[in-house]
C-alpha positions in Angstrom: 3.5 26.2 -1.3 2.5 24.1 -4.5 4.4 21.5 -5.4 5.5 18.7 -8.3 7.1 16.8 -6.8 9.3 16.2 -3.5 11.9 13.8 -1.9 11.8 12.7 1.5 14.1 10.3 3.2 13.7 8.4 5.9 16.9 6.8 8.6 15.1 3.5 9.8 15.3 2.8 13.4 17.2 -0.8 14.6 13.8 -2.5 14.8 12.4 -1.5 12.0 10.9 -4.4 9.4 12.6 -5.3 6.7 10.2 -4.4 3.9 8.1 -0.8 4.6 5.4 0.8 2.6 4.7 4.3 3.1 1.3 6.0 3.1 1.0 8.8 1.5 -1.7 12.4 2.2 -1.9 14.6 -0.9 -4.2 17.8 -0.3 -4.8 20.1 -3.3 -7.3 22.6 -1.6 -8.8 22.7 1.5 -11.4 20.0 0.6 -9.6 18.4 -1.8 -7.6 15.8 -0.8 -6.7 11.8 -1.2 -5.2 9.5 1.7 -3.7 6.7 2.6 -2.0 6.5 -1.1 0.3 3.3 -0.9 3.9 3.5 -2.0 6.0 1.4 -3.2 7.6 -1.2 -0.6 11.1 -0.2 0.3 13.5 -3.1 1.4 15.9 -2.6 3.8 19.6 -3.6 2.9 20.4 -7.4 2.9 16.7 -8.0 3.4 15.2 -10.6 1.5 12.9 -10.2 -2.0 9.7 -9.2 -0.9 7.0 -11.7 -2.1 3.6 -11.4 -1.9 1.1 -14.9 -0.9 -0.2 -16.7 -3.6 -3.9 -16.0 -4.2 -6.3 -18.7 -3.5 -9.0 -19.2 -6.0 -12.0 -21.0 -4.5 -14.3 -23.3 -7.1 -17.3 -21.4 -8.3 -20.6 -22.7 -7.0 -23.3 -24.5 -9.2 -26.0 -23.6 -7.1 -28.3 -21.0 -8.9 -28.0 -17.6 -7.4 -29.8 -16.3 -4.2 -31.9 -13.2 -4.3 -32.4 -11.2 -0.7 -34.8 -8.5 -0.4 
């Protein structure tokens, strides 16, 4: 049946990480769908921040730009 919105909860297991992101399928009609919709990352209780790396920013080139046919 359609829906707005919906809850779902979710008992980790012992080993489970300590930061999870859930995935997420959404299907409106039979050919209309979206997957693989990230969530937000859920920490587990006590768990550390999460952080995400730094991003590395490599110097730009000065050569002139290559063409490939």
């Amino acid at each position: 049946s359609k829906k707005t919105k919906i809850k779902v909860y979710w008992n980790a297991p012992s080993n489970a990480p300590n930061h999870v992101k859930f995935l997420v399928t959404v299907v409106e009609k039979y050919k209309i769908y979206w997957v693989k919709i990230p969530g937000p990352v859920i920490s587990q209780p006590n768990a550390l921040p999460f952080t995400t790396p730094e991003a590395t920013v490599a110097p730009l080139s000065t050569l002139p730009p290559v063409s490939h046919l």
